[in-house]
N, C-alpha and C positions, 0 to 999 in steps of 0.2 A: 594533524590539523592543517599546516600548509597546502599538503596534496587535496585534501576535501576545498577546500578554499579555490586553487588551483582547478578543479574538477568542476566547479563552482564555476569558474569566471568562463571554462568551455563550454560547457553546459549553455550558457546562457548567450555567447559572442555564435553558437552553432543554429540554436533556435530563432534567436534573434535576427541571423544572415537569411533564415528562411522565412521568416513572417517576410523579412522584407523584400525579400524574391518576387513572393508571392504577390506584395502590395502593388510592385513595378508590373508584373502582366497584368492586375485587374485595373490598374488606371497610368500606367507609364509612369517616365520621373516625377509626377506628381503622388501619385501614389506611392512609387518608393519612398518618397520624401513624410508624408503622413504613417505610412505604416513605422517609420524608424521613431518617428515620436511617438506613438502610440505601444511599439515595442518597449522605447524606454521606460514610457511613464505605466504598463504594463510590470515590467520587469519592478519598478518604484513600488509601487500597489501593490504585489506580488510578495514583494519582501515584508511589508506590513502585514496583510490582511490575508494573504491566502491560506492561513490553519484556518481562519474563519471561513471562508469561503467554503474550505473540503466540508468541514465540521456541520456545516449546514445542508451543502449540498447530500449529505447521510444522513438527514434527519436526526444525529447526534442530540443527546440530551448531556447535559453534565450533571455527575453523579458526585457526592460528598459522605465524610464518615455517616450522616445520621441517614442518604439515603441509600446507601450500597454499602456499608459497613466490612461487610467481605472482602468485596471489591478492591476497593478502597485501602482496606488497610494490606493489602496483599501490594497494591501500587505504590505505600509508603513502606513497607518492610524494604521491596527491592528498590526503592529510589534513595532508602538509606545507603546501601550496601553499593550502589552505584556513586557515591559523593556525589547525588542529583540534587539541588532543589526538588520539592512536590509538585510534579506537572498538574493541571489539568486534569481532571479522569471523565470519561464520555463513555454513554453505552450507546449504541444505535440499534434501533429494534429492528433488527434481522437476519432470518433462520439461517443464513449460510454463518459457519462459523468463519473468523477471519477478527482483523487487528490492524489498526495503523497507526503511528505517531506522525506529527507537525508541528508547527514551529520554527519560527527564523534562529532560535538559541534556545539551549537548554534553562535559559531563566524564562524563555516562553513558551514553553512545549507544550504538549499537552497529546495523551493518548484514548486511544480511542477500543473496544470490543463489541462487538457483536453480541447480541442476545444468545442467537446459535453456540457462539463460542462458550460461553459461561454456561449453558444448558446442556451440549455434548463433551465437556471435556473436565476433567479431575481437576483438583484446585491443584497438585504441583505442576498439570497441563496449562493451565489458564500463567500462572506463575510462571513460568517457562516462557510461554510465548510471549505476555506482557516485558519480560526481562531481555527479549530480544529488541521489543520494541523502544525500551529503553538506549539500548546501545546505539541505536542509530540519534538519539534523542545528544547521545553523549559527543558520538563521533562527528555532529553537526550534519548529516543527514539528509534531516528533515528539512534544513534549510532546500538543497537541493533538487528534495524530491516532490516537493509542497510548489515551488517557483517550475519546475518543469511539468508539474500536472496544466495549473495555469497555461501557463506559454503553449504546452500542446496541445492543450485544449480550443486555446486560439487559431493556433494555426491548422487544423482538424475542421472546426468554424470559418474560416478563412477560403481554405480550397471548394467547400461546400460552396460559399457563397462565387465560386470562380467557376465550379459547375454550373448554374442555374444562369450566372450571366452569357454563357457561353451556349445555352440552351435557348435561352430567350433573350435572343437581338444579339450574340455573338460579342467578341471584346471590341471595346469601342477605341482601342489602341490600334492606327494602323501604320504608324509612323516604319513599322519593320515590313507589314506586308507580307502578302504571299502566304503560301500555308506552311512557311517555316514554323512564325508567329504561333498560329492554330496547334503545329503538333506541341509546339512548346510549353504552350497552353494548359495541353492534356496530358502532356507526361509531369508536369508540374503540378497539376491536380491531384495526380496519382501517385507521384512520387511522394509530395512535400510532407504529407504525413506518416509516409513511410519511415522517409529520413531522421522526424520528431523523432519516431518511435526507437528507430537504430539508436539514435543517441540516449536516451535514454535507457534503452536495455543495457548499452557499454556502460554506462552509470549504475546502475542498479545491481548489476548480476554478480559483480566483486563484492559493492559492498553486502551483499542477501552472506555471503562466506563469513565477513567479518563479523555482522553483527550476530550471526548464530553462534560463534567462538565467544566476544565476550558477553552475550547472554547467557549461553552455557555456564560462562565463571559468575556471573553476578547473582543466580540464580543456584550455584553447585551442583548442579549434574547435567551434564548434557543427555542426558537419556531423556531429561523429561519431556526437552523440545526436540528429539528423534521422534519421539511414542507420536508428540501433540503435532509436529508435521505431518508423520504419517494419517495421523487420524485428518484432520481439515482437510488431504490433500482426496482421501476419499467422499467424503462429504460437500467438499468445495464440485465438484463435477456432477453432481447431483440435484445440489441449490445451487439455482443463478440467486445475482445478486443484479437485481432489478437496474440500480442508482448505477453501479459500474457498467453494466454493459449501456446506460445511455452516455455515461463520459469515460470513456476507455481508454482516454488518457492519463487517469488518476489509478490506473491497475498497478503500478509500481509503485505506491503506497504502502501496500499490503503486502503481508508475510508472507500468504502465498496467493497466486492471480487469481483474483475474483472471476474473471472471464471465461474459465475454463467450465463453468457450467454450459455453455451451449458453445456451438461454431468451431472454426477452425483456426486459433490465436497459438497455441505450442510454437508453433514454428518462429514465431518471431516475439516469443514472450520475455518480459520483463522479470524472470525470475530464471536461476539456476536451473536443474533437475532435482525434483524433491528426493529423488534417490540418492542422487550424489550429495545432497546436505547430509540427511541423515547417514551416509556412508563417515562423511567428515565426521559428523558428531562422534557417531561408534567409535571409531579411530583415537578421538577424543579423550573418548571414556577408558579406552584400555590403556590410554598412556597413564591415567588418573587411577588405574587398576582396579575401574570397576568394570564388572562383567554380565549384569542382568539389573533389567528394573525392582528398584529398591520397595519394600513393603508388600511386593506381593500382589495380592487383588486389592491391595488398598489404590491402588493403579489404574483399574479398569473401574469403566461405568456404563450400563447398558446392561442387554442379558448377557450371561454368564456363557461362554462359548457351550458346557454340557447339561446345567442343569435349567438355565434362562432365568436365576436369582437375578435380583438386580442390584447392583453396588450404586452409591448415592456419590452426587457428585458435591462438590465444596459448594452447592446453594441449597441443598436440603437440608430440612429440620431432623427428621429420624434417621435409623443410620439401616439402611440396606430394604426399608420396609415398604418403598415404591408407591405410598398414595399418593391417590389424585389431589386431595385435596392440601397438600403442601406447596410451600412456595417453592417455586422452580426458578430464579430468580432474585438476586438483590431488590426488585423493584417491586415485588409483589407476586 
């Protein structure tokens, strides 16, 4: 708890030195002076209201026992078994599978799934990854990862708006002069959101280790969230995720990077290696002495690798018989 807390106050004294960088070349010490109140009272608002902010900006719905029943009680079995409060439960309608948790504290969290995720993945998959997103709920997290979307999303806003003045009528600061100023300008443009993002990825990439360990335990098998990385992580590059690529600052949310549907983001992403997760996990599992996914094809959903049956995932009504006309879905 300390270290998070700790991790917490650089996290935010790191973002915070760069908004106000940034303030100081688009309008000099007066601008520094405004952006550091604006960072504060940013970072103030941040800590209240930003699960709301994410929550919305995914078009987030929140879901209850009588409207996600499935769902739902899959989020209170494992927020038993976590000594959690009952967060929040939210679906957001769309096709990429993926998952985030938010919240300043686990008495205010609240997590969030995909439509995609609950329609491609087996209910010990969907269990599994909602149990990871738990841990981070536990280990205070979301405080961190919720305040740094914010903030870098500002500061992302920020350099753009240092572009366009720099475009149209140039910096109106010449107190330095010379095209020191100018390169300073532009590598500050270019860097400032760089640097967000460094910092956050150093944030992010330890805890994506931990909270797959004790989601593994809260949930009892790490196999399940080996299987359910593996599977998002081919699915996720397939479907973009509309909402993240226009704020790319909230990709270290997610269990795994939403962003990896299109462009060139690997190199400097906010997650691990989904190889080397599921390597930990397996590792995991054979300390735990298991050795292969439990139940069989009760496991898989989709066609059958040789005959193309198809096995029904934890939101269907019949059991392997693939109509159309069943709910595919807690919502309908």
């Amino acid at each position: 708890m300390p270290l998070n807390f700790a991790c917490t106050a650089l996290l935010l004294a790191v973002l915070t030195a760069i908004f106000v960088g940034l303030g100081y070349l688009v309008a000099g010490p007066v601008g520094m002076v405004i952006a550091f109140v604006v960072a504060v009272a940013m970072n103030i608002f941040s800590y209240w209201n930003s699960d709301k902010l994410v929550l919305r900006m995914y078009g987030a719905k929140e879901v209850d026992a009588s409207t996600a029943p499935d769902f739902y009680g899959i989020i209170a079995e494992l927020a038993k078994r976590a000594e959690l409060p009952m967060p929040r439960v939210y679906i957001m309608h769309n096709q990429q599978p993926n998952a985030f948790a938010t919240g300043r504290n686990p008495n205010h969290a609240a997590v969030c799934a995909s439509s995609g995720l609950l329609e491609m993945l087996s209910q010990e998959e969907v269990a599994a990854v909602m149990a990871h997103e738990l841990s981070h709920v536990k280990n205070y997290d979301t405080l961190t990862m919720t305040i740094a979307a914010t903030v870098g999303g500002a500061i992302s806003m920020l350099a753009q708006y240092l572009q366009f003045s720099m475009l149209f009528g140039g910096s109106r600061r010449n107190n330095n002069g010379g095209g020191l100023g100018f390169i300073g300008a532009i590598a500050a443009m270019l860097l400032a959101p760089l640097a967000a993002s460094l910092v956050q990825m150093a944030i992010s990439r330890s805890r994506e280790y931990q909270a797959d360990r004790m989601g593994a335990m809260i949930v009892g098998n790490p196999l399940w969230l080996a299987s359910a990385l593996r599977k998002i992580q081919g699915l996720v590059r397939r479907i973009p995720n509309e909402a993240a690529e226009r704020m790319p600052a909230s990709a270290h949310l997610f269990i795994i990077n939403p962003l990896t549907g299109r462009g060139m983001d690997s190199l400097f992403s906010t997650h691990p290696s989904t190889e080397n997760r599921v390597h930990e996990l397996e590792r995991l599992a054979r300390e735990w002495g298991m050795t292969d996914m439990p139940n069989g094809t009760a496991m898989r959903q989709g066609p059958a690798p040789s005959t193309g049956e198809t096995y029904p995932g934890p939101w269907t009504t019949g059991v392997g018989s693939g109509r159309d006309d069943e709910p595919r879905g807690p919502w309908g």
